[in-house]
Structures are given as structure tokens and as C-alpha cells.
N, C-alpha and C positions, 0 to 999 in steps of 0.2 A: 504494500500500500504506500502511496506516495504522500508523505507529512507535508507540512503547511509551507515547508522549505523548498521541498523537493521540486514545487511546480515552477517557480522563479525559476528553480536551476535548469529545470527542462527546458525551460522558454526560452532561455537564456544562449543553453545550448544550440536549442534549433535558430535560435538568429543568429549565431556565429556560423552555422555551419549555412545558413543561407547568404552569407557572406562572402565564402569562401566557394560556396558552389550553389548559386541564386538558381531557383526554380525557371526551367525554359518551356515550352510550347514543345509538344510530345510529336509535333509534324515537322515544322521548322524552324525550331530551334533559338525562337526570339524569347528576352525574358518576361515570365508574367508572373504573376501573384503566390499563384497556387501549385503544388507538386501535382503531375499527372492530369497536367489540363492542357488546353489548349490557348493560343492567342485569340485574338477577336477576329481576325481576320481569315484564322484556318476554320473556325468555330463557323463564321458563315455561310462558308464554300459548302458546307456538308447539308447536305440533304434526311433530317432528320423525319421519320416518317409516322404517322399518325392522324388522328379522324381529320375526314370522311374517310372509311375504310373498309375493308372490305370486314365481315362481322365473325367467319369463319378462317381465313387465310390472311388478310392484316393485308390485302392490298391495295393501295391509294385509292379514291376515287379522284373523280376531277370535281365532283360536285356532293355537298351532302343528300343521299338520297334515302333517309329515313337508319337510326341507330343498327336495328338487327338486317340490314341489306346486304345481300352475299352474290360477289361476284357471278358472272355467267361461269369461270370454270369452276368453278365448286358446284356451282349447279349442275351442270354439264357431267361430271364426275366428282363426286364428292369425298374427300383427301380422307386419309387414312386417322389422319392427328383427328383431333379433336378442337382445336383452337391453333393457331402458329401465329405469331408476333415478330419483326425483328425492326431493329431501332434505325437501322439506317439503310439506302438505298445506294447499294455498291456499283460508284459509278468514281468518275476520274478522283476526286478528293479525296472518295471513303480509302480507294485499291489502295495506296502506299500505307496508308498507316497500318490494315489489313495486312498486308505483304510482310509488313516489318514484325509483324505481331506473327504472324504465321510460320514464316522463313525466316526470318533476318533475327529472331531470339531475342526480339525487344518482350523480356516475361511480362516488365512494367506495367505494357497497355492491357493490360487483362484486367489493373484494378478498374482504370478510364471506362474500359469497354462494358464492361459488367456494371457500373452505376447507369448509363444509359439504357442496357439490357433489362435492369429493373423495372424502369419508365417504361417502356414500350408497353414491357408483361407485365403493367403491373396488375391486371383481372386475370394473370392468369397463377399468381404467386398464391392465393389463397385456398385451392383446391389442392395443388400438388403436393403428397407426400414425400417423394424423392425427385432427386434433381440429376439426373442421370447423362454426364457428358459421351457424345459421339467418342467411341474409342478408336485408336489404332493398333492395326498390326502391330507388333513385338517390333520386328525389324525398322519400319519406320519408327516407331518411336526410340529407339536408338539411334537414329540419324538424325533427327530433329533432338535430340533432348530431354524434349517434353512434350507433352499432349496439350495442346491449345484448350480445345475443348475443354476437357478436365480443370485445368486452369479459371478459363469462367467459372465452370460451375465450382470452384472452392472459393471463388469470391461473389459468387452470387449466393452461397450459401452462408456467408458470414456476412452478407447484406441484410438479409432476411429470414435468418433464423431457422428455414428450410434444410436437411439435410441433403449434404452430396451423397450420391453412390458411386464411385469410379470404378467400379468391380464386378459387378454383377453382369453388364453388358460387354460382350467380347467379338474382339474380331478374329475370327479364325479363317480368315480364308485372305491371302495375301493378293492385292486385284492392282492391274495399273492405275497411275495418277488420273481421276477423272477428267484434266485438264485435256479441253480439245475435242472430248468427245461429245457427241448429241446426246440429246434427251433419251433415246429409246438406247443407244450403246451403252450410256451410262446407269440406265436402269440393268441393263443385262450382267454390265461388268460386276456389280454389287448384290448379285443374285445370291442369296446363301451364304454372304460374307459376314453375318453376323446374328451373334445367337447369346442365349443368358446362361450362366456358368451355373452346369448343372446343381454345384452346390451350394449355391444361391439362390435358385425359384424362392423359394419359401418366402425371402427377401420380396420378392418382385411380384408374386401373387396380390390379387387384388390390390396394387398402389394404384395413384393416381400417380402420373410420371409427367414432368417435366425434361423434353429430350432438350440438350444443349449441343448446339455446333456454329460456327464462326461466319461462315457465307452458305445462306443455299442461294443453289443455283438452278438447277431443275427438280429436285426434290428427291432425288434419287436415294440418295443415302439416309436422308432422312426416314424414304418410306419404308428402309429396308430394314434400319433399327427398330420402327415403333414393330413394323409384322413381328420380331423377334421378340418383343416385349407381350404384345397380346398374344404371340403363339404360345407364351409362357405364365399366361394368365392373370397379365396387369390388367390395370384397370384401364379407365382414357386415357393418352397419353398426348401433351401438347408440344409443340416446337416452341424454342425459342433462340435466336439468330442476332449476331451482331449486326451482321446486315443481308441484304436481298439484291439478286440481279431484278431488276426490272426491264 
């Protein structure tokens, strides 16, 4: 516990050490206020997305067309999730911080990313029992480090109180980089590529699940974790996304 002393010294600390290494803007690098933010001017570029929207799949409208309105492709075929959310529209501004976050081993932007992931989901934070991050193969994740995914969700889990699960969902089948491929390729490549560890159903039976991963881009991987969740007898299961190709 920190005595009546203690917080002066803390404070004191952290303005010395913001002194000697001032908080910058987590895109380009100008200095601003706060640790793990952005300038005003990267802050604008971004395409932050939210109502009118779509009431099932979270995607834009151009106009408000009544709270529970659900696009034509959810109509058309209606998604696997239950609800998906994602905070930002992955276009020229969102890609580098993304990239950097994903490849380049900036772990930092996971705190950034996951406060705005809150915002998005935030109707969808109060059903789910577990918070269940997109896993990788073994092999890649030795090659990257770390798991992006898993990442969010351990700071979306200490956002809101929510438990992560980073265990119970797995990837057993090692598939090429989605990058490049179509909609229907990349549903086929992620056929079967993931499943819940047998000694974990128990875990995974009847939750409601909160699936976590970084960009969807055709929904592919997405749909293939939730099948492997309800093949394993969760409950509804929702997406939620750093950001969306639109």
C-alpha cells in the first residue's frame, strides 16, 4: 500500500522520467500529453466507427435508418457470431499502426487499441463470460513473439473485469498467410484449422464468448473459431475487432 508519502514520490518520479523520455504520439512520433495516445492530428485521420450501424454486424450506415436495422448481408445470410463490433475502419491511417502492432512488435498498442475496442463493444461487454483471443499456430507464434490477439484480450480483460481465456481455443492445423487470398480461398484455407482443447470443453460449454482478433477482413477466420466454439457447446459467441476492411 502506498503511505501518504509514497504518492508525491510516485508523481514525482513519473515527471522526471517524463522529462527525460516525454510521452510521443504512438503513429508519428510528435510529443503529447499522455502515454499510449495519439496527436490530434493522427487522432483525426482515423476513421473511428459507430451509429448508424448496422444492429447485427456493426457496419456503417450512411444514414440513420431506425436502432435494430440490419444490413442487407446479414439478411441475405445471417453470420455465425451473434453480434461483431470493431472500433475502427482499416483503411490508409488505421494499416500502419495495425502493421506495427501486428508485425513490427510494437506490444504497447494493445493497451491504445483495447480502450477503443471497449467503446465500440461496449453492448457487447455485459453478456460475455469469457473473452476468448483468435489463436495461432505454435510455429507462428514463435516467429512473431506473441499473439496479438491474446494481447487484447488480456487488456480488455483488465479493462472490464471480464475474464480472458487464451487456452481453451486452438489452432491445430498450420494454413498459409490469409494475405492475398479471396473471400471463398480464404474460407477454405481455415477449414478445420481450429478447435477447443479437448481438456477444456467443460470451460467452454454453455459461455457466452466474446471472440477477439485484430483486423477482419472477410470473416473467414472469424467464422471458423466461433463453428469450433459452438461445435463445443458454447453458448453465443460475438466478435470483436480492432478494426474492419470496408
Amino acid at each position: 500500500m502506498i503511505g501518504r508519502l509514497g504518492r508525491p514520490v510516485l508523481h514525482l518520479g513519473r515527471r522526471l522520467f517524463d522529462l527525460v523520455l516525454p510521452p510521443r504520439c504512438k503513429k508519428c512520433g510528435a510529443l503529447v500529453t499522455d502515454d499510449d495516445g495519439l496527436c490530434a492530428e493522427c487522432w483525426s485521420n482515423l476513421t473511428f466507427l459507430g451509429l448508424p450501424w448496422c444492429a447485427c454486424c456493426g457496419l456503417p450506415f450512411d444514414y440513420d435508418v431506425g436502432v435494430d436495422a440490419v444490413c442487407g448481408a446479414c439478411v441475405a445470410a445471417p453470420p455465425v457470431f451473434s453480434t461483431a463490433r470493431s472500433a475502427l475502419a482499416y483503411d490508409d491511417a488505421s494499416r500502419e499502426l495495425i502493421l506495427r502492432f501486428k508485425h513490427g512488435g510494437d506490444e504497447t498498442l494493445s493497451r491504445l487499441f483495447a480502450r477503443w475496442m471497449m467503446l465500440a463493444g461496449e453492448g457487447l461487454m455485459e453478456e460475455p463470460s469469457l473473452i476468448v483471443p483468435v489463436p495461432l499456430h505454435p510455429w507462428r507464434r514463435i516467429r512473431r513473439r506473441f499473439n496479438q490477439s491474446a494481447l487484447l484480450a488480456a487488456d480488455l480483460a483488465r479493462l472490464t473485469g471480464l475474464q480472458s481465456d487464451p487456452l481453451s481455443l486452438i489452432r491445430v492445423k498450420r494454413t498459409p498467410s490469409q494475405g492475398g487470398l479471396g473471400k471463398a480461398a480464404r474460407k477454405v484455407n481455415v477449414q478445420g484449422a481450429f478447435t477447443i482443447d479437448p481438456d477444456r470443453r467443460t470451460r467452454i460449454a454453455g459461455q457466452s464468448i466474446l471472440l477477439i482478433d485484430d483486423v477482419w477482413t472477410s470473416g473467414a477466420t472469424a467464422e471458423a473459431c466461433i463453428r469450433a466454439c459452438r461445435k463445443a457447446g458454447s453458448g453465443p459467441v460475438s466478435l470483436l475487432t480492432v478494426a474492419r476492411v470496408l
